[in-house]
OpenMM code with the backbone's topology and positions (N, CA, C; nanometers):
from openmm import Vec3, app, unit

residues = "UNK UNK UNK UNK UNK UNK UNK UNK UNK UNK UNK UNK UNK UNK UNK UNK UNK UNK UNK UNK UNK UNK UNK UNK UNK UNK UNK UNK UNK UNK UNK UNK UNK UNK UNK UNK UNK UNK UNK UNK UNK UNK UNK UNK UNK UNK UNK UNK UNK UNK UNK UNK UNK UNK UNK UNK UNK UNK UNK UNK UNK UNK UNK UNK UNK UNK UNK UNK UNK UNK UNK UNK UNK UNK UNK UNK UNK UNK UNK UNK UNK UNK UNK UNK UNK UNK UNK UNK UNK UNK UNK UNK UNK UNK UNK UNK UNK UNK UNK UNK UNK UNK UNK UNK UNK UNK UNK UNK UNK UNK UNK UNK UNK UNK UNK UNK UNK UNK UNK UNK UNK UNK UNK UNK UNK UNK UNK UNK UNK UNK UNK UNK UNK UNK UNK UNK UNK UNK UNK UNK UNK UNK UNK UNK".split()
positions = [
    Vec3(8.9688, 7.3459, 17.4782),
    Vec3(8.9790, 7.2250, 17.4041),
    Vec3(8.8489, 7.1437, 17.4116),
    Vec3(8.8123, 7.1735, 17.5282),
    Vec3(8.6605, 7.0722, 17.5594),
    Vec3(8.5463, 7.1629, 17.4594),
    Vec3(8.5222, 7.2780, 17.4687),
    Vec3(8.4316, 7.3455, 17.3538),
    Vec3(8.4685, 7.2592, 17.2419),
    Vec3(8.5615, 7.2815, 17.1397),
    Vec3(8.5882, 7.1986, 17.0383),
    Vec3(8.5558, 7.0624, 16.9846),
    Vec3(8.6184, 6.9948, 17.0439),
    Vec3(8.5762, 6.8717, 17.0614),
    Vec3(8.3923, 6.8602, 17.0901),
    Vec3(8.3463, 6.8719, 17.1828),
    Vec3(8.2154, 6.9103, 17.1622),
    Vec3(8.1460, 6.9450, 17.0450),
    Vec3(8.1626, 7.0902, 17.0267),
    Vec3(8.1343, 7.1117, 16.9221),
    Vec3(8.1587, 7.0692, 16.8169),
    Vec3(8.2545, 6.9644, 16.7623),
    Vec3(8.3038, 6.8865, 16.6428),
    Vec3(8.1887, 6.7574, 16.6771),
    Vec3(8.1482, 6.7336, 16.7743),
    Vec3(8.0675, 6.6231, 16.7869),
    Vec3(7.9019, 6.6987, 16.7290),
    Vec3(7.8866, 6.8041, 16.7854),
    Vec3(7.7647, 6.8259, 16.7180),
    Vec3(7.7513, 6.8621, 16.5627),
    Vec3(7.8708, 6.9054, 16.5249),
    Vec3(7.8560, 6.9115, 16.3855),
    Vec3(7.8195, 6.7360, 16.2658),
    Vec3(7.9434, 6.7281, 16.3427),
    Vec3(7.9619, 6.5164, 16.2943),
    Vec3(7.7404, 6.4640, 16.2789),
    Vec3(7.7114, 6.4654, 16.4529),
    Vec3(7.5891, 6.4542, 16.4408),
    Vec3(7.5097, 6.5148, 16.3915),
    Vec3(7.4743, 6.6596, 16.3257),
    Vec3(7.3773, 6.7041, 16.2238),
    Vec3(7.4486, 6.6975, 16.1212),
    Vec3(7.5424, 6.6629, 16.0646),
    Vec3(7.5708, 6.6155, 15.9207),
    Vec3(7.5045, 6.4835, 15.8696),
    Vec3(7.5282, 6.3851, 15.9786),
    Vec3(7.4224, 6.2468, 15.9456),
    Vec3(7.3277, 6.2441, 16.0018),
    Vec3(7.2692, 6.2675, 16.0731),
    Vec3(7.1740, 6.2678, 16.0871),
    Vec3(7.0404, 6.3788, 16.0395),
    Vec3(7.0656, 6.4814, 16.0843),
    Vec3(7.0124, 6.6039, 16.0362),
    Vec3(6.9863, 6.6410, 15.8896),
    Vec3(7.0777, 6.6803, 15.8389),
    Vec3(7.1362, 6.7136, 15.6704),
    Vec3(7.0677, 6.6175, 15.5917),
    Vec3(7.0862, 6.5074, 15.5890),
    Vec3(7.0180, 6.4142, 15.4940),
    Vec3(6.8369, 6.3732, 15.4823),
    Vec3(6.7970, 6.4148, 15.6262),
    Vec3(6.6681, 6.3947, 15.6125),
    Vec3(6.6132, 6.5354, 15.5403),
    Vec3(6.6771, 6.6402, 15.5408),
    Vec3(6.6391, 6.7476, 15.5236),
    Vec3(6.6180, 6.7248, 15.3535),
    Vec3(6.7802, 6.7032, 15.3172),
    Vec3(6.7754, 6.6842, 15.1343),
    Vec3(6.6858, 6.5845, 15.0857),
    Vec3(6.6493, 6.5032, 15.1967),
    Vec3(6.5517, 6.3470, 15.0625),
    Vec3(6.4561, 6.4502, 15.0945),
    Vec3(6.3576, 6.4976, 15.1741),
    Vec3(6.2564, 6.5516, 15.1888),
    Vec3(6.2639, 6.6708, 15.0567),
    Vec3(6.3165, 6.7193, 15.0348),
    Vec3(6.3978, 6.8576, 14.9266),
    Vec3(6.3431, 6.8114, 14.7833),
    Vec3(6.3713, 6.6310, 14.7805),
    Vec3(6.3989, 6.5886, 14.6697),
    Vec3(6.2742, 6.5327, 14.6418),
    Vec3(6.1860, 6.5181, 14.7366),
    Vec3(6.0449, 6.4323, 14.7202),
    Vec3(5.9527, 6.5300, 14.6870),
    Vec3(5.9778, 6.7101, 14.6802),
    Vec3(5.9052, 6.7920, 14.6348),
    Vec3(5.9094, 6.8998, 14.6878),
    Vec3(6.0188, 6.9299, 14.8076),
    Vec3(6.0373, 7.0397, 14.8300),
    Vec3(5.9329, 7.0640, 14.9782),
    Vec3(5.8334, 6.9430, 15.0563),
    Vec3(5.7750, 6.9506, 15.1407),
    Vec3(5.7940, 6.8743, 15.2681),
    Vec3(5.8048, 6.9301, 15.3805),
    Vec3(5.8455, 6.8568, 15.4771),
    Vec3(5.7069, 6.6864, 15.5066),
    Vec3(5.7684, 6.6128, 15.5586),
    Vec3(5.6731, 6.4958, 15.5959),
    Vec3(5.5323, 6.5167, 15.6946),
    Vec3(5.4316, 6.4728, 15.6605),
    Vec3(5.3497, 6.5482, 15.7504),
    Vec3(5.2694, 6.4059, 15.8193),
    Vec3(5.2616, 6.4714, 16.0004),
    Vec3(5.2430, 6.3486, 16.0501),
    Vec3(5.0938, 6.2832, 16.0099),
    Vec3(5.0798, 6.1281, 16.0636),
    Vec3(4.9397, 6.0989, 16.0183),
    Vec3(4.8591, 6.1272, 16.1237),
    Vec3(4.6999, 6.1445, 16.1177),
    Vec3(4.6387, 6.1826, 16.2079),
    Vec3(4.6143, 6.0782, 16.2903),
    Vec3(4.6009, 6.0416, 16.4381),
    Vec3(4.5694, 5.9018, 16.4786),
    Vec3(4.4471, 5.9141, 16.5037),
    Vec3(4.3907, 5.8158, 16.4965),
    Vec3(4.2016, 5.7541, 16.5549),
    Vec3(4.1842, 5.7544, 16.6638),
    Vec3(4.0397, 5.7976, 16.6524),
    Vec3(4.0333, 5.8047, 16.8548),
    Vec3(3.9623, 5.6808, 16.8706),
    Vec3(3.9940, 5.6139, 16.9429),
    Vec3(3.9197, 5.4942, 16.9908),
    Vec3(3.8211, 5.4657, 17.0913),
    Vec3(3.7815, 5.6152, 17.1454),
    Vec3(3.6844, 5.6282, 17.2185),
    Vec3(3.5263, 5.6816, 17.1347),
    Vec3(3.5806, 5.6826, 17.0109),
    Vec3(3.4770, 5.7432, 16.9369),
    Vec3(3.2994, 5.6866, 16.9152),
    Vec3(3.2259, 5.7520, 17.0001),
    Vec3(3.1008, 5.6914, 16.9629),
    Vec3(3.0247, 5.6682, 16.8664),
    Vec3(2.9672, 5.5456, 16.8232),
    Vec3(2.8870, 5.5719, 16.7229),
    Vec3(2.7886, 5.6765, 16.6902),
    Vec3(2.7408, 5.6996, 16.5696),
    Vec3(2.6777, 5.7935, 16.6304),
    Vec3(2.4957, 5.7341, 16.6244),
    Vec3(2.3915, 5.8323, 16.6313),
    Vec3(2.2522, 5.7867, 16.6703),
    Vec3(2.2119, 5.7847, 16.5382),
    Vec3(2.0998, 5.6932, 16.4802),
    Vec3(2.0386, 5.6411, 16.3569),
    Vec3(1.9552, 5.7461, 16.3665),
    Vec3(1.9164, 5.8163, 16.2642),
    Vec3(1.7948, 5.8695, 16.2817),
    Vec3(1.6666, 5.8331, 16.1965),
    Vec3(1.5498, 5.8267, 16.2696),
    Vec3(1.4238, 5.7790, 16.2737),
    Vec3(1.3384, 5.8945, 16.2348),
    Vec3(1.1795, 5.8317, 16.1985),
    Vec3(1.0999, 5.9582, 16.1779),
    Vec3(1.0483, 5.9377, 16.2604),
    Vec3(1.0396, 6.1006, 16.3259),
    Vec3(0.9507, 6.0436, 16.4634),
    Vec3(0.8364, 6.1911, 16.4434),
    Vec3(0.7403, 6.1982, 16.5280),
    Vec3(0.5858, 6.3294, 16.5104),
    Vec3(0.5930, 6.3420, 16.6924),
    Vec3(0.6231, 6.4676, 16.7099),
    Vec3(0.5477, 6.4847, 16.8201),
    Vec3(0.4980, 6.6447, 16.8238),
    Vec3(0.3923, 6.6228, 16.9317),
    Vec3(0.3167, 6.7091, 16.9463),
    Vec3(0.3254, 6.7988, 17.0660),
    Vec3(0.3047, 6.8927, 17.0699),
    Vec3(0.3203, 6.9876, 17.1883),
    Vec3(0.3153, 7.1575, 17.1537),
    Vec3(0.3685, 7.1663, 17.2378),
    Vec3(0.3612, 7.3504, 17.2254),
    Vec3(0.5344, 7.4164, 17.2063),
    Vec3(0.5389, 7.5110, 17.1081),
    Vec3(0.6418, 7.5614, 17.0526),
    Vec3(0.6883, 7.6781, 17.1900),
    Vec3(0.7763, 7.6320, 17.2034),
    Vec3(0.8479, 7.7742, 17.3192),
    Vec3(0.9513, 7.8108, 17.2859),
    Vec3(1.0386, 7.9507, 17.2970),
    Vec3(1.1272, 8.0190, 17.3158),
    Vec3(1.2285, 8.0116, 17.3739),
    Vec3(1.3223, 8.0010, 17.4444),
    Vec3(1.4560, 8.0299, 17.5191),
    Vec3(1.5557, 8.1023, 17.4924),
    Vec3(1.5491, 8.2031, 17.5151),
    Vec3(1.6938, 8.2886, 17.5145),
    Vec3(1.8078, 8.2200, 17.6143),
    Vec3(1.9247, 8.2716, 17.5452),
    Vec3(2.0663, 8.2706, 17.6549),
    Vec3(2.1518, 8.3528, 17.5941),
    Vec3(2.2883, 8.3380, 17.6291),
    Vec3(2.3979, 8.4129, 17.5995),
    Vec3(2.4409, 8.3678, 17.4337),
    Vec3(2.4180, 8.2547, 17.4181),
    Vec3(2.4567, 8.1990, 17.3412),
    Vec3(2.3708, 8.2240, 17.1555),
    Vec3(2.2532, 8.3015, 17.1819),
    Vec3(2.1404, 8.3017, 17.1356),
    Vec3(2.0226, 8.2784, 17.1537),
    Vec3(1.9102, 8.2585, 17.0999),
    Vec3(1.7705, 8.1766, 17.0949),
    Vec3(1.7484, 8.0284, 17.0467),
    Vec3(1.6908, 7.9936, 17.1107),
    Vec3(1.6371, 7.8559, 17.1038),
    Vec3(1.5203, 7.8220, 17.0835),
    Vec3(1.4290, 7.7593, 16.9891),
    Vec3(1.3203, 7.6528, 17.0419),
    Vec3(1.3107, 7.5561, 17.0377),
    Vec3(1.2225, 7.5135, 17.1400),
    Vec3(1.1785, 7.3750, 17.2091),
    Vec3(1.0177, 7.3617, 17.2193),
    Vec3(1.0074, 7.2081, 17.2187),
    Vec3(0.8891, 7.1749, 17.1941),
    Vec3(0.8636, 7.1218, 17.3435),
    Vec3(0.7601, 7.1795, 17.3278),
    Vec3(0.6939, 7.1589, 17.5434),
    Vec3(0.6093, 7.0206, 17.5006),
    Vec3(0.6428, 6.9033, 17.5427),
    Vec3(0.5431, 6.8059, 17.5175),
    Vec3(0.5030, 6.7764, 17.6732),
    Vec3(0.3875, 6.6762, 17.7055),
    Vec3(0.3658, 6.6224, 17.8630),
    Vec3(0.4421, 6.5579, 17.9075),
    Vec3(0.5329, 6.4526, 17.7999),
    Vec3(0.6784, 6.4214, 17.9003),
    Vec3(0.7870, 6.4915, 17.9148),
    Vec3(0.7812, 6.6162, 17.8844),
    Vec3(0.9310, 6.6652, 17.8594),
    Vec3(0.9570, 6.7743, 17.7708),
    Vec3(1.0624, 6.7976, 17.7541),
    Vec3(1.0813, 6.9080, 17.6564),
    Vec3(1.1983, 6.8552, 17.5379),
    Vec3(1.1513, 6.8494, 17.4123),
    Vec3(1.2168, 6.8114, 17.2518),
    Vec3(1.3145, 6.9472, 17.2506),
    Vec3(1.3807, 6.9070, 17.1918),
    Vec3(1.5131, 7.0110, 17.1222),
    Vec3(1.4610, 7.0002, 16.9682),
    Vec3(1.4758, 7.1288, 16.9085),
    Vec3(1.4663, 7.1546, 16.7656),
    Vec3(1.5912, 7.2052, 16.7328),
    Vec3(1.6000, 7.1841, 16.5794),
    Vec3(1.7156, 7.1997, 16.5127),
    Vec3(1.7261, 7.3430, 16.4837),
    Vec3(1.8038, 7.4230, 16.4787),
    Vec3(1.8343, 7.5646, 16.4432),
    Vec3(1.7837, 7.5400, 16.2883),
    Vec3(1.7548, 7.6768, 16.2223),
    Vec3(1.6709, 7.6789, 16.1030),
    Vec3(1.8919, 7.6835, 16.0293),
    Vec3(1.8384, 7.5825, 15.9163),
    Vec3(1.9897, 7.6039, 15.8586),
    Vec3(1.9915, 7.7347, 15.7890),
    Vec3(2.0934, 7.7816, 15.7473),
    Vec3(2.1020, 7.9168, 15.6474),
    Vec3(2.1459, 7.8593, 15.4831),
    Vec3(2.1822, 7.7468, 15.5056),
    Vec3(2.1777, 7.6745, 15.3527),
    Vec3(2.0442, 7.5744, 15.3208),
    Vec3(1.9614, 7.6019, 15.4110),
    Vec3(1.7999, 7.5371, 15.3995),
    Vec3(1.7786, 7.5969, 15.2390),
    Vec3(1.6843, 7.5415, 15.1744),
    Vec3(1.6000, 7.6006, 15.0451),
    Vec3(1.4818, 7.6639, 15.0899),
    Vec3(1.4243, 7.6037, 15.2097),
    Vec3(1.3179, 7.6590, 15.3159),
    Vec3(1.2656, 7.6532, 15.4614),
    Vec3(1.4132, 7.7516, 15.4856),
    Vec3(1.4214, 7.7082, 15.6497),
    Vec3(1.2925, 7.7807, 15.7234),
    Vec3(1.2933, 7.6756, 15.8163),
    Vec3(1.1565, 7.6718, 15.9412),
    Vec3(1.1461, 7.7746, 16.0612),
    Vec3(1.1107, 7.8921, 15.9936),
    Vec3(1.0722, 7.9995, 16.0794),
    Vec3(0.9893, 7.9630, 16.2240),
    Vec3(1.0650, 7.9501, 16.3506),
    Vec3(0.9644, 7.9099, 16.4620),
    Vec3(0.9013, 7.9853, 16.5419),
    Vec3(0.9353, 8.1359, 16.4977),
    Vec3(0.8659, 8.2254, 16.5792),
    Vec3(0.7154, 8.2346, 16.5079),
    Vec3(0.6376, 8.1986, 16.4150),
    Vec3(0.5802, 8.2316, 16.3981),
    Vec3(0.4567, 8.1069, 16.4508),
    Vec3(0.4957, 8.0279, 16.5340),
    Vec3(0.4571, 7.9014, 16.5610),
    Vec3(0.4831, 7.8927, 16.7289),
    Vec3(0.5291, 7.9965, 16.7802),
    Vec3(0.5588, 7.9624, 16.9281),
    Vec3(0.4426, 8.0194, 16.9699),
    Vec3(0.4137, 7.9842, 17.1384),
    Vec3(0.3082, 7.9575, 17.2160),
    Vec3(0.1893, 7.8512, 17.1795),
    Vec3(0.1620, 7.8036, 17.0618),
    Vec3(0.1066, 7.7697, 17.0206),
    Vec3(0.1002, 7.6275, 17.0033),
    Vec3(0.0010, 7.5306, 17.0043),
    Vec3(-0.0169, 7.4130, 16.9538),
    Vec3(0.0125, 7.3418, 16.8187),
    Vec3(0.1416, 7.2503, 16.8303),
    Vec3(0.1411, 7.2127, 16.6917),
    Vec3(0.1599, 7.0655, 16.6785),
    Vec3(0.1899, 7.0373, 16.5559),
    Vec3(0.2385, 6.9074, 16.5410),
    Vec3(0.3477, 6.8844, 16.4738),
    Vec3(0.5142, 6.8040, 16.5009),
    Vec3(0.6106, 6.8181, 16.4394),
    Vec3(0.6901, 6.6819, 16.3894),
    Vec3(0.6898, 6.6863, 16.2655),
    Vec3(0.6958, 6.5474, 16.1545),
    Vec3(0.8440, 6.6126, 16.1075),
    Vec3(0.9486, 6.4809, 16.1049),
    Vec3(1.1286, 6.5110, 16.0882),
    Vec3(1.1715, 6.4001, 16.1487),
    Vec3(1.2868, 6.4176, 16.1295),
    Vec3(1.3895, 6.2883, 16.1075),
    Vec3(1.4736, 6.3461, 16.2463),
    Vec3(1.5030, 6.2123, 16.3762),
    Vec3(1.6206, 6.2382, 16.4558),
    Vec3(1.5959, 6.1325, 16.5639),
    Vec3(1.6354, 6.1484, 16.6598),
    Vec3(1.6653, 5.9931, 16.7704),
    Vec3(1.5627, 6.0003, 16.8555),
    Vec3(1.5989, 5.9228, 16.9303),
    Vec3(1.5195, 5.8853, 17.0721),
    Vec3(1.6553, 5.7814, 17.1626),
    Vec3(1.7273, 5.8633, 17.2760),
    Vec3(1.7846, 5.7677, 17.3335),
    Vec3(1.7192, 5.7873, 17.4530),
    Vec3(1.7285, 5.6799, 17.5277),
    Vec3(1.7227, 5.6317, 17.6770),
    Vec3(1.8420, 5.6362, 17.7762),
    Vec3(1.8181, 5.7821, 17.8785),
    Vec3(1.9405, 5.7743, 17.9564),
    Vec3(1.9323, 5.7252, 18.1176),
    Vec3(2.0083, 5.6244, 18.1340),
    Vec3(2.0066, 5.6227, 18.2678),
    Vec3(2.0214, 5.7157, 18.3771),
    Vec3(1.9846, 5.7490, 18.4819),
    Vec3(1.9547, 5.8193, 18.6019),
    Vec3(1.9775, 5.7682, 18.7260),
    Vec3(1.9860, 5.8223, 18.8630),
    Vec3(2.0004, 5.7758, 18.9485),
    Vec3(1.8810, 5.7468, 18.9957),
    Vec3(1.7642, 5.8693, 18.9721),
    Vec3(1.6065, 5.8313, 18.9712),
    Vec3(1.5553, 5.7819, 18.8935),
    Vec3(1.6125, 5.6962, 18.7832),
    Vec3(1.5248, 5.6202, 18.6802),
    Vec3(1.5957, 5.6628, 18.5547),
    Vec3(1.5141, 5.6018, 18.4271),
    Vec3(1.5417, 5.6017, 18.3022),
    Vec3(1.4815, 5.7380, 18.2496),
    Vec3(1.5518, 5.8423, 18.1702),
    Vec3(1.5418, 5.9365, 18.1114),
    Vec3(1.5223, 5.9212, 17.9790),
    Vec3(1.4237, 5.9337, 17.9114),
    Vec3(1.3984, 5.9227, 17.7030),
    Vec3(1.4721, 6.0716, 17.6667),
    Vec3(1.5477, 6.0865, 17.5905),
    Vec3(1.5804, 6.2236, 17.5264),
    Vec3(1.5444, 6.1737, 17.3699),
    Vec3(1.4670, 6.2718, 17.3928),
    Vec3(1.4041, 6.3111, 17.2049),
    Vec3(1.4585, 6.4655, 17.1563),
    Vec3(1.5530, 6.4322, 17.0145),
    Vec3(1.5979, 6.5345, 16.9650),
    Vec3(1.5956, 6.5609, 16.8121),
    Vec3(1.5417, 6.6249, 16.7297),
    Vec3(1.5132, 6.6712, 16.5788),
    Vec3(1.6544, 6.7391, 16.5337),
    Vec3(1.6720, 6.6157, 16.4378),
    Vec3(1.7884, 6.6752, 16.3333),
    Vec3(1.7386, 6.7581, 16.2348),
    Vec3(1.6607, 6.7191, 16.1881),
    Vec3(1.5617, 6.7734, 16.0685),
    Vec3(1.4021, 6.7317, 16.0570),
    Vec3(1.3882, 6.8845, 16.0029),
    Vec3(1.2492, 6.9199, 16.0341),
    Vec3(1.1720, 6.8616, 15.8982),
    Vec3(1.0408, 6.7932, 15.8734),
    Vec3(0.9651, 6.7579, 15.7487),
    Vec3(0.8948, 6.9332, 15.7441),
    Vec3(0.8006, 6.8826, 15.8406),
    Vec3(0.6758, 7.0033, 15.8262),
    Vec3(0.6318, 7.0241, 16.0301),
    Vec3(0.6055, 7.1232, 16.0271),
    Vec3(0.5320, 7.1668, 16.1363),
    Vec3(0.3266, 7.2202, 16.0974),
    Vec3(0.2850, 7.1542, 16.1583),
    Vec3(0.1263, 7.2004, 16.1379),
    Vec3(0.0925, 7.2418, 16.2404),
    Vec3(-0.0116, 7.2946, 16.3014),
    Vec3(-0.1280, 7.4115, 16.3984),
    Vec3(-0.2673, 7.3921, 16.4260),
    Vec3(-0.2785, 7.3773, 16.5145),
    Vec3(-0.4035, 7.3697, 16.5286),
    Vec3(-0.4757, 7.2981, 16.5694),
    Vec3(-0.5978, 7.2280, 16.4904),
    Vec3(-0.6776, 7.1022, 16.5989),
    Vec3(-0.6169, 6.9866, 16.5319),
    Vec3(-0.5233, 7.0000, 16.4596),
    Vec3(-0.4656, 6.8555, 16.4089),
    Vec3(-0.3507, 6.8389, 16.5037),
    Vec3(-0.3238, 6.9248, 16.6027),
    Vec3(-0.1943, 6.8984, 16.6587),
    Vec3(-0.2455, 6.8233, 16.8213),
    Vec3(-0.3885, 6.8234, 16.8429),
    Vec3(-0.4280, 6.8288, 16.9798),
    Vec3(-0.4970, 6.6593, 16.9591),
    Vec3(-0.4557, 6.5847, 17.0443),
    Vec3(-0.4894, 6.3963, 17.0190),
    Vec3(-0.3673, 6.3779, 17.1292),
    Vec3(-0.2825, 6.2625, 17.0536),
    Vec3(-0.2145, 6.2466, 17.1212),
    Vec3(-0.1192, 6.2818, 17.1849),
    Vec3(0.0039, 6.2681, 17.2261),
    Vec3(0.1207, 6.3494, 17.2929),
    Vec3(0.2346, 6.2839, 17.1655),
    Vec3(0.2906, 6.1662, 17.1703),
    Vec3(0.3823, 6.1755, 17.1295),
    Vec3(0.3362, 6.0119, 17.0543),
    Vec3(0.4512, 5.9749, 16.9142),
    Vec3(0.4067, 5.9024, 16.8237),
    Vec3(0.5134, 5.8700, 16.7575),
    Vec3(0.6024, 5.7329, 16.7297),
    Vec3(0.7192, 5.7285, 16.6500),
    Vec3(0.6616, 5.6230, 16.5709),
    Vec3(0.6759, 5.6949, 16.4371),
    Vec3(0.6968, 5.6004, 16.3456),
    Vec3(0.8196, 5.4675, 16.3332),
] * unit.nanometer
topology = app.Topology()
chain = topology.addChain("A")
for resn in residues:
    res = topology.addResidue(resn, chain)
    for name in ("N", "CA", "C"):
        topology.addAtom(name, app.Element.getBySymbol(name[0]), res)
């Protein structure tokens, strides 16, 4: 008798409750409701980017992950942007590594704090032009 009863209660409850959300949804196009996405509120802005030129020497890095280059300057080492594959004329860097250049493009400059001091990270979103040679040898580094 207790099954029954029970079970007459779960039917009772997916008839109103259940059943009807199912049919308006049926009737609004045949698609269930889909949730909204929420905002993250931790979300950082992100970095402006600037034109900035610096100068240094083109290097290599392998890993697991692929190849890399980086620009060896006297403070530090620049991150370059991977050559895009939807470029119109992406920036071949092997043909420019070991070598002295000069590199004109658009990307940041933040300042990170340290426990030993303030850290500058300089990073290239996009590349203008890379040049070679005795035009690359003067100064070290230069933001427009």
């Amino acid at each position: 008798m207790k099954f029954n009863s029970l079970f007459s209660i779960f039917i009772f409850f997916a008839s109103v409750f259940i059943l009807p959300q199912n049919i308006m949804s049926q009737d609004e196009g045949g698609e269930k409701p889909k949730k909204e996405k929420k905002e993250r509120k931790n979300k950082k802005p992100k970095a402006e980017l600037k034109d900035l030129t610096c100068k240094g020497t083109i290097i290599k890095k392998e890993s697991k992950k692929g190849v890399k280059y980086l620009l060896k300057t006297e403070d530090g080492i620049v991150s370059l942007p991977k050559p895009g594959k939807k470029d119109k004329n992406p920036t071949d860097y092997s043909k420019f590594e070991d070598k002295q250049v000069t590199v004109v493009g658009k990307g940041y400059k933040k300042v990170k704090k340290t426990k030993k001091g303030e850290k500058v990270i300089i990073k290239f979103k996009k590349i203008d032009s890379i040049t070679e040679g005795a035009a690359a040898k003067g100064e070290d580094k230069k933001e427009e």
